[in-house]
N, C-alpha and C positions, 0 to 999 in steps of 0.2 A: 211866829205870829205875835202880834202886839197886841197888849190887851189895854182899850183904853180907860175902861173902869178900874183896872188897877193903878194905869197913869197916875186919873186924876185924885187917888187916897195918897200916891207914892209921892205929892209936891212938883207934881209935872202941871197941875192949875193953879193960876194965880191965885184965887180964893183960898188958897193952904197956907196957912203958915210954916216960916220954915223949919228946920226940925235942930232942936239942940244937938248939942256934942254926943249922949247918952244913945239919943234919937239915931242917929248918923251911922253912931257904930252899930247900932244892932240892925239897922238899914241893911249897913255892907253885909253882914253874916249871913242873913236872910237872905239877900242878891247874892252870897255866894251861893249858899246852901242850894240855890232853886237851880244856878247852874250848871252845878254837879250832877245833881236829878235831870236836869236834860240830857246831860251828855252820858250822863245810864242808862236815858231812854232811845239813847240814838246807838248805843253799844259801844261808846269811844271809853269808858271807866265803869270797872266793878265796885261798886258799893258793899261797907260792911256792915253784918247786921248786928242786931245790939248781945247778938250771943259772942259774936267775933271779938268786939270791943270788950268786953268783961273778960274773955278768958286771957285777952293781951297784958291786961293789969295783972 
């Protein structure tokens, strides 16, 4: 489902200006990041938690 209040903050309305390079990439991270969490919500990938991560280092 589309959310269109996040649209029009995300540069999807003309009113926005566009987003620098800086902007852009932490855009992408962010739109990854969210579709990872879908797809753990949907059961298709398990997520680790921040204890997983630290005991990996």
């Amino acid at each position: 489902m589309k959310d269109v209040k996040v649209d029009k903050h995300l540069g999807n309305d003309d009113s926005v200006s566009p987003l620098n390079k800086l902007e852009q990439r932490i855009f992408e991270n962010i739109k990854k990041s969210m579709e990872e969490i879908r797809a753990h919500q949907r059961g298709e990938i398990k997520l680790r938690d921040a204890r997983e991560l630290l005991n990996e280092l």
